[in-house]
C-alpha positions in Angstrom: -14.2 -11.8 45.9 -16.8 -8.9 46.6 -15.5 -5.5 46.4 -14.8 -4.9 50.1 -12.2 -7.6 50.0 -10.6 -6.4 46.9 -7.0 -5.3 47.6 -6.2 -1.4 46.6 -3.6 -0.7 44.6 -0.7 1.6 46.0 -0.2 4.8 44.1 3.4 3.9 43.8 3.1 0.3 41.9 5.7 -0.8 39.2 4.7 -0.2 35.6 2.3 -3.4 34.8 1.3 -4.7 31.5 -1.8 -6.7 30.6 -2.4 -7.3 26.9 -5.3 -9.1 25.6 -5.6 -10.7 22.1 -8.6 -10.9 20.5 -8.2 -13.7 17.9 -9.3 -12.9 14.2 -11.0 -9.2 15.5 -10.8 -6.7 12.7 -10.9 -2.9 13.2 -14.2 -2.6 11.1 -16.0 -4.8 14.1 -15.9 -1.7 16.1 -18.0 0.3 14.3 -20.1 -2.8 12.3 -21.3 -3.9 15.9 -21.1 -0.6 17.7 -23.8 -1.4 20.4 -21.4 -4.6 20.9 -18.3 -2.9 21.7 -19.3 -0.2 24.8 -15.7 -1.3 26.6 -13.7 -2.0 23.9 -14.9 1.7 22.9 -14.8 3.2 26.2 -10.6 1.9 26.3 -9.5 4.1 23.2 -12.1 7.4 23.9 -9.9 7.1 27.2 -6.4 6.1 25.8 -5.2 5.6 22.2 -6.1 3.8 18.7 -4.2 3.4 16.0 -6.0 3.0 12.1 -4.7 -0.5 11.8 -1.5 -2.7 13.2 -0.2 -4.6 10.5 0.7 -8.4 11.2 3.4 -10.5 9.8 3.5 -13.0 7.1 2.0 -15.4 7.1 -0.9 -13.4 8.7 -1.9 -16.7 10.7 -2.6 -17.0 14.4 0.4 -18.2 16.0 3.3 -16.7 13.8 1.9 -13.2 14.6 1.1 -14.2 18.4 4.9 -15.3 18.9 5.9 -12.0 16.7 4.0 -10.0 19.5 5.8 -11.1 22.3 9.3 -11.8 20.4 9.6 -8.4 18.4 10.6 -11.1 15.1 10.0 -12.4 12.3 8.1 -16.1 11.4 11.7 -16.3 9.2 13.6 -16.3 12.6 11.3 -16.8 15.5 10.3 -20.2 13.8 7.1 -20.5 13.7 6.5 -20.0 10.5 2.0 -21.2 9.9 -0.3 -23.2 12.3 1.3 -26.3 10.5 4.7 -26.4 8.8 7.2 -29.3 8.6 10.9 -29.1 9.2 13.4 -31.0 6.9 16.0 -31.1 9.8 13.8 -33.0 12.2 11.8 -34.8 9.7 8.7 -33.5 11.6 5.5 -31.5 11.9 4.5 -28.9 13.6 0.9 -28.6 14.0 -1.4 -27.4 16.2 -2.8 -29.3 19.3 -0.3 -32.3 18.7 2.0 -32.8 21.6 4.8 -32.2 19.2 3.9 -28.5 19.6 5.1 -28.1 23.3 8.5 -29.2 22.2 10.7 -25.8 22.9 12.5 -27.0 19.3 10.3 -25.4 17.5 9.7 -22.2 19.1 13.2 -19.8 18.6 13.9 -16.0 19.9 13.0 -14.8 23.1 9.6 -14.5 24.8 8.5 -11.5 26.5 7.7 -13.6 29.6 11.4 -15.0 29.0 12.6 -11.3 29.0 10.7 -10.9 32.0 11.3 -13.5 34.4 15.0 -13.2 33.2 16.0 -10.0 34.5 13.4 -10.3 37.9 9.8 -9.9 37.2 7.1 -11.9 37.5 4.9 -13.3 34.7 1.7 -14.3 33.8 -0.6 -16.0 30.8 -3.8 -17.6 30.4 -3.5 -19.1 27.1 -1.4 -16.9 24.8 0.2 -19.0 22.5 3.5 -20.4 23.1 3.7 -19.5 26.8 2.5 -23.2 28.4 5.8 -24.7 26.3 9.3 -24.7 28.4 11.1 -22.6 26.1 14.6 -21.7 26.9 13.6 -24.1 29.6 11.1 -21.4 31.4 7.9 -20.8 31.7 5.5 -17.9 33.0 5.8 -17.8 36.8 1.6 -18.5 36.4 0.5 -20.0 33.6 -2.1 -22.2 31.9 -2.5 -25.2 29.1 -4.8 -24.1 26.6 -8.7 -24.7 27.2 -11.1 -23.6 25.2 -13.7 -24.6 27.2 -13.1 -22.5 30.1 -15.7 -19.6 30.6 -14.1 -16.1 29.6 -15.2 -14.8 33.6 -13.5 -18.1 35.2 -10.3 -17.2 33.3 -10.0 -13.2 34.1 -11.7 -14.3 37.9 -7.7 -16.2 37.8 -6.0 -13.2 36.6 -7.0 -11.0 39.3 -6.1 -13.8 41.7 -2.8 -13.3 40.5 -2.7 -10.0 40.3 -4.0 -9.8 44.3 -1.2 -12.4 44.8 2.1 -11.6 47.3 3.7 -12.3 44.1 2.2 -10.1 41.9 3.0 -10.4 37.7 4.5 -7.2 36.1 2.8 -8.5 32.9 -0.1 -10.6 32.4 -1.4 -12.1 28.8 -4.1 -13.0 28.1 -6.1 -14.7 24.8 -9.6 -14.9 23.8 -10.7 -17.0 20.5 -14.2 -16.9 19.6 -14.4 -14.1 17.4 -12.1 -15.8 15.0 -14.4 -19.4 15.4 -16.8 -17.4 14.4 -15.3 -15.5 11.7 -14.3 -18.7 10.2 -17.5 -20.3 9.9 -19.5 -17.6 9.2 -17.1 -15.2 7.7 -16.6 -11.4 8.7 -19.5 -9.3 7.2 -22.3 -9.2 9.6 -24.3 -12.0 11.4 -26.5 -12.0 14.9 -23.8 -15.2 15.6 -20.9 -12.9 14.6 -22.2 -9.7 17.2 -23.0 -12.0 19.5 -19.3 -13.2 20.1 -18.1 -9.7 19.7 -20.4 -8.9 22.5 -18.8 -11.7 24.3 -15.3 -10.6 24.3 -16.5 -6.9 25.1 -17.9 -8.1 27.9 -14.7 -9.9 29.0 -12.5 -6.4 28.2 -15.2 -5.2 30.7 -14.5 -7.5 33.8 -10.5 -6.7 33.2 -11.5 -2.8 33.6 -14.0 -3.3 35.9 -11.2 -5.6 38.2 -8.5 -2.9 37.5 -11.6 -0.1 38.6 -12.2 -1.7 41.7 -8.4 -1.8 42.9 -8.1 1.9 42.1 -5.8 0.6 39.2 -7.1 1.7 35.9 -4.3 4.5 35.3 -1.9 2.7 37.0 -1.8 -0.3 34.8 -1.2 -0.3 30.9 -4.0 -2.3 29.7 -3.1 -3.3 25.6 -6.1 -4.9 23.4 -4.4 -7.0 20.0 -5.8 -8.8 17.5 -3.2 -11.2 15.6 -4.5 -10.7 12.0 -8.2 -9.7 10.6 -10.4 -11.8 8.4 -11.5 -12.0 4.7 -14.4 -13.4 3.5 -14.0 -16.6 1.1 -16.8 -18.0 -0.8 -17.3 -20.9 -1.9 -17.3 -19.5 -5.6 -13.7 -18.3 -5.3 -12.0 -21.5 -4.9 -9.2 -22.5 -7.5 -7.4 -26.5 -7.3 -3.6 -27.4 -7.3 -4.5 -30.6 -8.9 -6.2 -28.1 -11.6 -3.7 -25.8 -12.0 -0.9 -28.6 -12.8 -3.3 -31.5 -14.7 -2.6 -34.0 -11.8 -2.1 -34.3 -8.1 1.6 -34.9 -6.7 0.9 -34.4 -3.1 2.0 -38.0 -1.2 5.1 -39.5 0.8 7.6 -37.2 -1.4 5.7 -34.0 -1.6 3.8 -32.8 1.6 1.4 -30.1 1.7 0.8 -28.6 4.6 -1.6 -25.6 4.0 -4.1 -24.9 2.3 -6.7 -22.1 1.9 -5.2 -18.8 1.2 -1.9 -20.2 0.5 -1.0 -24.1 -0.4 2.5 -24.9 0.7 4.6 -27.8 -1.5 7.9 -29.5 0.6 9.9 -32.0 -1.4 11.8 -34.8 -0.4 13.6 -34.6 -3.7 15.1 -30.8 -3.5 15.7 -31.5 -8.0 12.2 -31.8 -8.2 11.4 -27.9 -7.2 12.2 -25.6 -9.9 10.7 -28.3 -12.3 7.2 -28.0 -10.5 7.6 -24.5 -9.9 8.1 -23.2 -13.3 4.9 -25.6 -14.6 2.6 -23.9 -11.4 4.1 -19.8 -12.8 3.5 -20.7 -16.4 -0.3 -22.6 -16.0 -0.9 -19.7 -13.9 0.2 -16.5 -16.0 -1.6 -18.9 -19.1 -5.3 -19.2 -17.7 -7.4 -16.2 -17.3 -9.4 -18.4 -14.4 -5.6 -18.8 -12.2 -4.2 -15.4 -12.5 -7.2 -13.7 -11.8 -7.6 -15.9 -8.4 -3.6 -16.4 -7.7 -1.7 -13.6 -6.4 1.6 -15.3 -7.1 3.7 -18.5 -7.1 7.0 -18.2 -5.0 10.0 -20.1 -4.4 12.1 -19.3 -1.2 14.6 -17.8 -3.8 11.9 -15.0 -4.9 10.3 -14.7 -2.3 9.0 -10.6 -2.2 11.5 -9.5 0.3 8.8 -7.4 2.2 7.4 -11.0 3.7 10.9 -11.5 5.5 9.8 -15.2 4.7 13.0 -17.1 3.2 15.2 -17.5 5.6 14.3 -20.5 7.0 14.4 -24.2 6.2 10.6 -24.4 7.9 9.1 -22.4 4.9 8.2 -24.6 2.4 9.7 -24.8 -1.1 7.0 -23.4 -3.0 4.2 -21.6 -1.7 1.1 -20.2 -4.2 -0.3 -17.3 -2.4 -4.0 -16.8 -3.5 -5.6 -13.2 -3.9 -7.9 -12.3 -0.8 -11.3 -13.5 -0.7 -9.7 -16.8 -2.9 -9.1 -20.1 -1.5 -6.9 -22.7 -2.8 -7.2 -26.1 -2.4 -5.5 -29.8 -3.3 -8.3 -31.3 -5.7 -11.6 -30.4 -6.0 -12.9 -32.7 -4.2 -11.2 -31.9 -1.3 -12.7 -29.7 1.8 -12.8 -26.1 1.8 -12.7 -24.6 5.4 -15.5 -22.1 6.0 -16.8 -18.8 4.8 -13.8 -16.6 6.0 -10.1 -16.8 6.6 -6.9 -15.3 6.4 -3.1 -15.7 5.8 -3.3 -13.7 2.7 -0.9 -11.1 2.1 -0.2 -9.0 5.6 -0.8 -5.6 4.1 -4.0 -6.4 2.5 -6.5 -4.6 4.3 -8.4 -7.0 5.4 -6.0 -8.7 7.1 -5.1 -5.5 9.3 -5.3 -6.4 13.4 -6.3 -4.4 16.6 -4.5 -2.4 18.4 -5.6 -0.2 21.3 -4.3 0.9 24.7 -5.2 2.9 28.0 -2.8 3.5 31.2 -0.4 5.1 32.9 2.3 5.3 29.6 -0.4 5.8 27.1 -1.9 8.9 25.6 -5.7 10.3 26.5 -7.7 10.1 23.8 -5.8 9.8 20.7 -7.0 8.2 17.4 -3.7 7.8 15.6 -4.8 8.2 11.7 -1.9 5.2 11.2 -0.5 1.8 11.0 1.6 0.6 13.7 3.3 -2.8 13.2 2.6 -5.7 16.0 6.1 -6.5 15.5 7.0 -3.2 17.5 4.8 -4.1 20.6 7.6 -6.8 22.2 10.4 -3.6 22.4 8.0 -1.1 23.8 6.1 -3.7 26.4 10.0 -3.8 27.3 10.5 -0.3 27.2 7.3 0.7 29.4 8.3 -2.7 31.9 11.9 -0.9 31.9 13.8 -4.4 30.6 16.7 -4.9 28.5 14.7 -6.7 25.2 16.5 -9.6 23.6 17.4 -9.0 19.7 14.7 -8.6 17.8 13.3 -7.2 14.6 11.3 -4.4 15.6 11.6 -1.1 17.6 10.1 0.9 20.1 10.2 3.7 18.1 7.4 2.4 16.6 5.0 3.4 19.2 6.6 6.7 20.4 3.9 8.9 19.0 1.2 6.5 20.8 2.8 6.9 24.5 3.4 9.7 26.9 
Protein backbone atom coordinates (compact mmCIF):
# COMPACT_ATOMS: atom_id res chain seq x y z
CA UNK A 1 0.00 0.00 0.00
CA UNK A 2 1.77 3.48 -1.04
CA UNK A 3 0.90 6.37 1.04
CA UNK A 4 -1.89 7.81 -1.19
CA UNK A 5 -3.94 4.76 -0.49
CA UNK A 6 -3.38 4.76 3.11
CA UNK A 7 -6.58 5.39 5.02
CA UNK A 8 -6.65 8.61 7.50
CA UNK A 9 -7.51 8.21 10.69
CA UNK A 10 -10.61 10.21 12.10
CA UNK A 11 -9.73 12.64 14.90
CA UNK A 12 -12.52 11.04 16.87
CA UNK A 13 -11.25 7.14 16.93
CA UNK A 14 -11.71 4.94 20.03
CA UNK A 15 -8.82 4.62 22.41
CA UNK A 16 -6.51 1.77 20.49
CA UNK A 17 -3.77 -0.21 22.07
CA UNK A 18 -0.76 -1.76 20.22
CA UNK A 19 1.87 -3.31 22.50
CA UNK A 20 4.96 -4.84 21.19
CA UNK A 21 7.18 -7.26 23.18
CA UNK A 22 10.59 -7.40 22.57
CA UNK A 23 11.70 -10.85 23.81
CA UNK A 24 14.81 -10.94 26.28
CA UNK A 25 15.52 -6.75 25.63
CA UNK A 26 17.10 -5.24 28.62
CA UNK A 27 16.92 -1.47 29.47
CA UNK A 28 20.90 -1.26 29.29
CA UNK A 29 20.48 -2.14 25.28
CA UNK A 30 19.33 1.34 24.91
CA UNK A 31 22.09 3.06 25.72
CA UNK A 32 24.87 -0.07 25.00
CA UNK A 33 23.73 0.13 21.25
CA UNK A 34 22.54 3.75 21.13
CA UNK A 35 23.08 4.29 17.26
CA UNK A 36 20.85 0.99 17.17
CA UNK A 37 17.87 2.25 18.88
CA UNK A 38 16.92 5.81 16.90
CA UNK A 39 12.88 4.64 17.20
CA UNK A 40 12.93 2.92 20.11
CA UNK A 41 14.58 6.31 21.49
CA UNK A 42 12.53 8.62 19.52
CA UNK A 43 9.05 6.73 21.39
CA UNK A 44 10.09 7.69 25.08
CA UNK A 45 11.83 11.44 24.23
CA UNK A 46 8.10 11.71 22.87
CA UNK A 47 6.07 9.78 25.59
CA UNK A 48 7.27 8.02 28.80
CA UNK A 49 10.02 5.54 30.30
CA UNK A 50 10.06 4.03 33.33
CA UNK A 51 13.87 2.85 35.05
CA UNK A 52 12.86 -0.79 34.85
CA UNK A 53 9.38 -3.00 34.88
CA UNK A 54 9.93 -5.79 36.99
CA UNK A 55 8.65 -9.38 35.71
CA UNK A 56 7.31 -12.20 37.60
CA UNK A 57 8.67 -15.36 38.80
CA UNK A 58 9.86 -17.36 37.22
CA UNK A 59 11.29 -14.46 35.06
CA UNK A 60 10.83 -16.81 31.81
CA UNK A 61 9.23 -15.95 28.49
CA UNK A 62 5.79 -17.16 28.58
CA UNK A 63 4.82 -16.90 32.45
CA UNK A 64 5.57 -13.14 32.13
CA UNK A 65 3.94 -12.85 28.50
CA UNK A 66 0.55 -14.42 29.89
CA UNK A 67 1.13 -12.10 33.25
CA UNK A 68 1.02 -9.09 30.80
CA UNK A 69 -2.04 -9.67 29.29
CA UNK A 70 -3.85 -11.48 32.49
CA UNK A 71 -2.71 -8.86 35.31
CA UNK A 72 -1.71 -12.55 37.46
CA UNK A 73 0.48 -14.51 38.79
CA UNK A 74 2.36 -17.91 37.18
CA UNK A 75 0.79 -19.28 40.75
CA UNK A 76 -2.77 -18.74 39.26
CA UNK A 77 -2.68 -17.90 35.63
CA UNK A 78 -0.93 -21.40 35.19
CA UNK A 79 1.70 -21.17 33.39
CA UNK A 80 4.09 -21.53 35.54
CA UNK A 81 8.03 -21.97 33.12
CA UNK A 82 8.47 -22.78 29.34
CA UNK A 83 8.14 -26.51 30.48
CA UNK A 84 6.40 -27.64 33.66
CA UNK A 85 4.42 -30.97 34.34
CA UNK A 86 1.09 -31.25 35.97
CA UNK A 87 0.40 -34.09 38.49
CA UNK A 88 -3.42 -33.87 37.76
CA UNK A 89 -3.15 -34.59 34.07
CA UNK A 90 -0.07 -36.66 34.19
CA UNK A 91 1.27 -34.29 31.46
CA UNK A 92 3.81 -31.80 30.12
CA UNK A 93 3.69 -28.63 29.17
CA UNK A 94 6.25 -27.63 26.87
CA UNK A 95 6.91 -25.44 24.32
CA UNK A 96 6.14 -26.08 20.63
CA UNK A 97 4.42 -29.54 21.43
CA UNK A 98 0.78 -29.56 20.37
CA UNK A 99 -0.05 -30.25 23.98
CA UNK A 100 0.59 -26.48 24.45
CA UNK A 101 -2.52 -25.26 22.44
CA UNK A 102 -4.71 -27.20 24.84
CA UNK A 103 -6.82 -24.22 26.69
CA UNK A 104 -6.15 -26.70 29.96
CA UNK A 105 -3.29 -25.28 30.67
CA UNK A 106 -3.65 -21.66 30.20
CA UNK A 107 -6.08 -20.18 33.36
CA UNK A 108 -7.30 -16.36 34.02
CA UNK A 109 -8.47 -14.14 31.51
CA UNK A 110 -6.66 -12.78 28.45
CA UNK A 111 -6.75 -9.24 27.54
CA UNK A 112 -8.03 -10.23 24.13
CA UNK A 113 -10.62 -12.42 26.14
CA UNK A 114 -11.52 -9.10 28.08
CA UNK A 115 -11.79 -7.59 24.86
CA UNK A 116 -13.75 -9.46 22.50
CA UNK A 117 -16.08 -10.10 25.62
CA UNK A 118 -17.49 -6.93 26.29
CA UNK A 119 -17.47 -5.79 22.15
CA UNK A 120 -14.08 -4.95 20.77
CA UNK A 121 -12.19 -6.28 18.32
CA UNK A 122 -8.77 -7.96 18.70
CA UNK A 123 -5.70 -8.66 17.29
CA UNK A 124 -2.13 -10.69 17.68
CA UNK A 125 0.69 -11.68 15.59
CA UNK A 126 2.34 -14.12 17.77
CA UNK A 127 2.02 -13.05 21.42
CA UNK A 128 2.07 -16.06 23.39
CA UNK A 129 -1.02 -17.73 24.28
CA UNK A 130 -3.29 -15.93 21.90
CA UNK A 131 -3.35 -18.70 18.74
CA UNK A 132 -4.87 -21.30 21.70
CA UNK A 133 -8.86 -21.36 22.14
CA UNK A 134 -8.90 -20.37 25.59
CA UNK A 135 -12.16 -19.88 27.30
CA UNK A 136 -13.06 -21.23 23.91
CA UNK A 137 -12.05 -17.66 22.03
CA UNK A 138 -9.57 -16.47 20.17
CA UNK A 139 -8.35 -12.94 18.81
CA UNK A 140 -10.82 -11.83 16.16
CA UNK A 141 -7.24 -11.84 13.84
CA UNK A 142 -4.70 -13.85 14.83
CA UNK A 143 -1.72 -15.86 13.85
CA UNK A 144 0.19 -19.50 14.75
CA UNK A 145 3.50 -18.76 15.69
CA UNK A 146 6.31 -18.48 12.83
CA UNK A 147 9.49 -17.55 13.33
CA UNK A 148 10.38 -17.39 10.06
CA UNK A 149 8.19 -14.69 8.90
CA UNK A 150 10.05 -11.38 8.05
CA UNK A 151 9.47 -8.71 10.89
CA UNK A 152 7.99 -6.12 7.70
CA UNK A 153 5.63 -9.05 6.37
CA UNK A 154 4.19 -9.31 9.88
CA UNK A 155 3.55 -5.45 10.82
CA UNK A 156 2.60 -5.07 6.59
CA UNK A 157 -0.54 -7.62 8.30
CA UNK A 158 -1.13 -5.45 11.17
CA UNK A 159 -1.92 -2.42 9.28
CA UNK A 160 -4.11 -4.53 7.10
CA UNK A 161 -6.04 -4.99 9.96
CA UNK A 162 -5.85 -1.90 11.36
CA UNK A 163 -7.21 -0.42 7.68
CA UNK A 164 -9.80 -3.20 7.95
CA UNK A 165 -13.98 -2.24 8.23
CA UNK A 166 -13.38 -4.19 11.31
CA UNK A 167 -10.77 -2.42 12.83
CA UNK A 168 -8.91 -4.04 16.40
CA UNK A 169 -9.15 -1.75 19.54
CA UNK A 170 -5.84 -3.62 20.52
CA UNK A 171 -3.32 -5.17 18.55
CA UNK A 172 -0.16 -7.43 19.99
CA UNK A 173 2.42 -8.01 18.71
CA UNK A 174 5.86 -10.17 19.51
CA UNK A 175 9.31 -10.05 18.21
CA UNK A 176 12.09 -12.76 19.30
CA UNK A 177 15.46 -12.25 18.07
CA UNK A 178 17.01 -10.21 20.56
CA UNK A 179 16.48 -12.97 23.07
CA UNK A 180 18.02 -15.77 20.30
CA UNK A 181 20.61 -13.72 20.33
CA UNK A 182 21.10 -13.00 23.92
CA UNK A 183 21.07 -16.67 24.52
CA UNK A 184 23.76 -17.71 22.41
CA UNK A 185 25.88 -15.02 22.69
CA UNK A 186 24.91 -13.53 26.02
CA UNK A 187 24.02 -9.81 26.76
CA UNK A 188 27.25 -7.71 27.01
CA UNK A 189 28.06 -6.39 23.61
CA UNK A 190 28.60 -8.16 20.16
CA UNK A 191 28.25 -6.83 16.31
CA UNK A 192 25.65 -10.11 16.23
CA UNK A 193 23.89 -8.70 19.39
CA UNK A 194 23.50 -4.76 17.82
CA UNK A 195 22.70 -6.09 14.90
CA UNK A 196 19.35 -7.78 16.09
CA UNK A 197 18.77 -4.79 18.23
CA UNK A 198 18.96 -2.82 15.09
CA UNK A 199 16.47 -5.18 13.73
CA UNK A 200 13.71 -4.78 16.02
CA UNK A 201 14.27 -0.84 15.99
CA UNK A 202 13.78 -0.92 12.69
CA UNK A 203 10.43 -2.92 13.08
CA UNK A 204 9.21 -0.20 16.12
CA UNK A 205 10.00 2.08 13.11
CA UNK A 206 7.50 0.65 10.42
CA UNK A 207 4.63 0.56 13.37
CA UNK A 208 5.37 4.47 13.84
CA UNK A 209 6.03 5.13 10.50
CA UNK A 210 2.32 3.20 9.55
CA UNK A 211 0.66 5.02 12.52
CA UNK A 212 2.56 8.48 10.86
CA UNK A 213 1.17 7.94 7.69
CA UNK A 214 -2.65 7.55 8.95
CA UNK A 215 -2.32 10.72 10.96
CA UNK A 216 -2.47 8.25 14.00
CA UNK A 217 0.58 8.63 16.15
CA UNK A 218 -1.25 10.55 19.07
CA UNK A 219 -4.24 8.90 18.53
CA UNK A 220 -3.12 5.47 19.23
CA UNK A 221 -1.24 4.23 22.48
CA UNK A 222 1.59 2.53 21.19
CA UNK A 223 3.27 0.25 24.43
CA UNK A 224 7.05 -1.33 23.88
CA UNK A 225 7.61 -4.57 26.62
CA UNK A 226 10.16 -6.75 27.16
CA UNK A 227 9.15 -10.00 29.21
CA UNK A 228 12.30 -10.38 31.37
CA UNK A 229 16.21 -9.14 30.70
CA UNK A 230 19.12 -11.37 30.39
CA UNK A 231 22.29 -12.46 32.46
CA UNK A 232 25.29 -13.54 31.28
CA UNK A 233 26.25 -17.33 32.27
CA UNK A 234 29.60 -18.71 31.66
CA UNK A 235 30.62 -21.64 31.17
CA UNK A 236 32.83 -21.38 34.41
CA UNK A 237 29.76 -20.83 36.67
CA UNK A 238 28.05 -24.03 36.21
CA UNK A 239 27.40 -26.18 39.45
CA UNK A 240 25.65 -30.21 38.98
CA UNK A 241 22.65 -31.73 40.82
CA UNK A 242 24.15 -35.09 40.36
CA UNK A 243 27.23 -33.23 42.33
CA UNK A 244 25.48 -31.55 44.82
CA UNK A 245 23.64 -34.96 46.01
CA UNK A 246 26.63 -37.81 45.10
CA UNK A 247 24.29 -39.46 42.54
CA UNK A 248 21.70 -38.77 39.94
CA UNK A 249 17.87 -39.58 40.79
CA UNK A 250 16.27 -37.98 37.78
CA UNK A 251 14.19 -41.02 35.80
CA UNK A 252 10.44 -42.41 35.59
CA UNK A 253 9.80 -41.35 39.37
CA UNK A 254 11.52 -38.01 39.53
CA UNK A 255 11.19 -35.66 36.46
CA UNK A 256 13.20 -32.67 35.93
CA UNK A 257 11.99 -30.24 33.88
CA UNK A 258 14.28 -27.20 34.04
CA UNK A 259 17.38 -26.54 34.17
CA UNK A 260 19.79 -23.56 33.96
CA UNK A 261 19.10 -20.92 36.39
CA UNK A 262 16.76 -23.06 38.35
CA UNK A 263 16.50 -27.11 38.20
CA UNK A 264 12.97 -28.22 39.06
CA UNK A 265 12.55 -31.97 40.92
CA UNK A 266 8.65 -33.51 40.67
CA UNK A 267 8.10 -36.82 42.48
CA UNK A 268 5.89 -39.52 41.82
CA UNK A 269 6.36 -40.57 45.38
CA UNK A 270 5.24 -37.21 47.40
CA UNK A 271 7.35 -39.29 50.82
CA UNK A 272 10.27 -38.97 48.98
CA UNK A 273 10.49 -34.93 49.03
CA UNK A 274 11.50 -33.61 52.33
CA UNK A 275 14.03 -36.67 52.37
CA UNK A 276 15.78 -35.15 49.14
CA UNK A 277 15.20 -31.81 50.06
CA UNK A 278 16.84 -31.63 53.33
CA UNK A 279 20.12 -33.71 51.68
CA UNK A 280 20.13 -30.75 48.59
CA UNK A 281 19.82 -27.59 51.82
CA UNK A 282 22.43 -29.33 53.88
CA UNK A 283 25.17 -30.31 50.80
CA UNK A 284 24.50 -26.88 49.89
CA UNK A 285 24.94 -24.71 53.12
CA UNK A 286 28.20 -27.53 53.66
CA UNK A 287 30.30 -26.67 50.42
CA UNK A 288 31.88 -23.38 49.94
CA UNK A 289 31.69 -24.31 45.89
CA UNK A 290 27.32 -24.69 46.24
CA UNK A 291 26.46 -21.88 48.46
CA UNK A 292 28.49 -19.53 46.75
CA UNK A 293 26.73 -20.48 43.22
CA UNK A 294 23.12 -21.56 44.84
CA UNK A 295 20.91 -18.82 45.80
CA UNK A 296 18.58 -21.27 47.69
CA UNK A 297 16.84 -24.62 47.73
CA UNK A 298 12.98 -24.38 48.14
CA UNK A 299 10.07 -26.53 48.74
CA UNK A 300 6.49 -25.21 47.80
CA UNK A 301 6.13 -25.04 51.73
CA UNK A 302 9.04 -22.20 51.95
CA UNK A 303 8.80 -20.87 49.17
CA UNK A 304 9.87 -16.78 49.71
CA UNK A 305 6.42 -15.41 49.68
CA UNK A 306 7.57 -12.43 47.42
CA UNK A 307 7.67 -15.20 44.29
CA UNK A 308 3.72 -15.73 44.75
CA UNK A 309 5.07 -19.30 43.45
CA UNK A 310 3.29 -22.09 45.77
CA UNK A 311 0.10 -22.13 45.03
CA UNK A 312 -0.06 -24.40 42.50
CA UNK A 313 0.20 -28.06 41.87
CA UNK A 314 2.23 -27.12 38.44
CA UNK A 315 5.25 -25.90 40.48
CA UNK A 316 7.43 -28.42 41.06
CA UNK A 317 8.25 -29.93 44.52
CA UNK A 318 11.56 -28.64 44.90
CA UNK A 319 13.19 -26.05 42.93
CA UNK A 320 17.17 -24.99 43.53
CA UNK A 321 17.36 -21.41 42.40
CA UNK A 322 20.94 -20.59 41.23
CA UNK A 323 22.52 -17.08 41.86
CA UNK A 324 22.55 -14.88 38.58
CA UNK A 325 25.27 -15.42 36.19
CA UNK A 326 25.20 -19.44 37.59
CA UNK A 327 23.78 -22.29 35.79
CA UNK A 328 22.72 -25.47 37.09
CA UNK A 329 22.62 -28.47 35.52
CA UNK A 330 21.69 -32.54 35.84
CA UNK A 331 25.34 -34.10 35.67
CA UNK A 332 28.17 -32.77 34.32
CA UNK A 333 28.07 -34.22 31.37
CA UNK A 334 25.00 -32.94 30.48
CA UNK A 335 24.45 -29.74 28.03
CA UNK A 336 24.68 -26.30 29.19
CA UNK A 337 22.47 -23.85 27.08
CA UNK A 338 24.41 -20.82 25.81
CA UNK A 339 26.23 -17.83 27.15
CA UNK A 340 23.19 -15.99 28.59
CA UNK A 341 19.91 -16.65 30.24
CA UNK A 342 17.48 -15.81 32.68
CA UNK A 343 14.71 -17.10 35.14
CA UNK A 344 16.76 -16.10 38.07
CA UNK A 345 15.28 -14.24 40.66
CA UNK A 346 12.74 -11.37 39.20
CA UNK A 347 14.17 -8.54 41.15
CA UNK A 348 17.69 -9.09 40.26
CA UNK A 349 18.72 -6.43 38.12
CA UNK A 350 19.48 -8.02 35.39
CA UNK A 351 16.48 -9.57 34.92
CA UNK A 352 14.52 -6.08 34.82
CA UNK A 353 12.21 -5.71 31.31
CA UNK A 354 11.18 -2.83 29.01
CA UNK A 355 8.78 -0.76 29.33
CA UNK A 356 7.92 2.37 27.29
CA UNK A 357 4.92 4.11 25.81
CA UNK A 358 3.77 7.13 23.49
CA UNK A 359 -0.04 8.15 22.67
CA UNK A 360 -2.95 9.73 23.27
CA UNK A 361 -3.17 8.55 27.32
CA UNK A 362 0.55 8.78 27.91
CA UNK A 363 2.66 11.50 29.23
CA UNK A 364 5.20 13.81 26.87
CA UNK A 365 8.48 13.19 27.73
CA UNK A 366 8.74 11.64 31.04
CA UNK A 367 11.61 9.40 32.27
CA UNK A 368 10.05 7.95 35.34
CA UNK A 369 13.26 7.37 37.76
CA UNK A 370 11.08 3.91 38.78
CA UNK A 371 10.00 0.45 38.61
CA UNK A 372 6.75 -0.35 37.37
CA UNK A 373 5.58 -3.96 37.59
CA UNK A 374 4.33 -5.84 34.09
CA UNK A 375 1.79 -7.33 36.18
CA UNK A 376 0.01 -3.82 36.25
CA UNK A 377 -0.09 -3.36 32.45
CA UNK A 378 -3.33 -5.90 31.84
CA UNK A 379 -5.64 -3.42 34.37
CA UNK A 380 -4.45 -0.24 32.81
CA UNK A 381 -4.57 -1.53 28.89
CA UNK A 382 -8.23 -2.09 30.32
CA UNK A 383 -8.48 1.12 31.96
CA UNK A 384 -7.20 3.20 28.79
CA UNK A 385 -9.58 0.54 26.35
CA UNK A 386 -12.46 1.57 28.95
CA UNK A 387 -13.32 -2.40 29.87
CA UNK A 388 -14.31 -3.97 32.92
CA UNK A 389 -10.84 -6.28 33.63
CA UNK A 390 -11.41 -9.77 34.88
CA UNK A 391 -9.87 -10.48 38.54
CA UNK A 392 -6.47 -10.17 38.58
CA UNK A 393 -3.47 -9.54 40.72
CA UNK A 394 -2.36 -6.21 39.72
CA UNK A 395 -3.71 -2.65 39.56
CA UNK A 396 -3.98 0.30 37.46
CA UNK A 397 -2.72 2.27 39.93
CA UNK A 398 0.39 1.17 39.07
CA UNK A 399 0.76 3.24 36.09
CA UNK A 400 -1.15 6.44 37.18
CA UNK A 401 1.94 8.55 37.45
CA UNK A 402 2.96 7.36 33.77
CA UNK A 403 -0.46 8.43 32.01
CA UNK A 404 -2.39 11.68 31.50
Amino acid sequence: MNRKEVPIIDHQINSTVIMVSLDGFKPEYLSMCTDNCINLRSIYQKGVKAKSMRPIFPSKTFPNHYTLVTGLYAESHGIVSNRFYDPNYDAVFKLGSQEAFNPRWWLGEPIWVTAEKQGLVSASYFWPGSDVAIQGMYPSYYKKYDESIPYADRIKTIFEWFDSDKRPRLILTYFEVVDTVGHALGPEYTTELAEAIRKVDQAVGLIIQGLNERNATDKVDLIIVSDHGMAKTPDSQVVSVSDILGKDIIGADVLNMNDGPFFDFYFKDKSQVDEIYGQLAANIMNSIAFSSAIQGVYTRKNMPPRFHYSQSDRIADILILAKVEYSIKRTPSSTKYGQGNHGFDNESAQMSSLFMAQGKHFKSGLLYDGVVRNLDIYSTICQILNIVPAPNNGTAQGFQSLLN
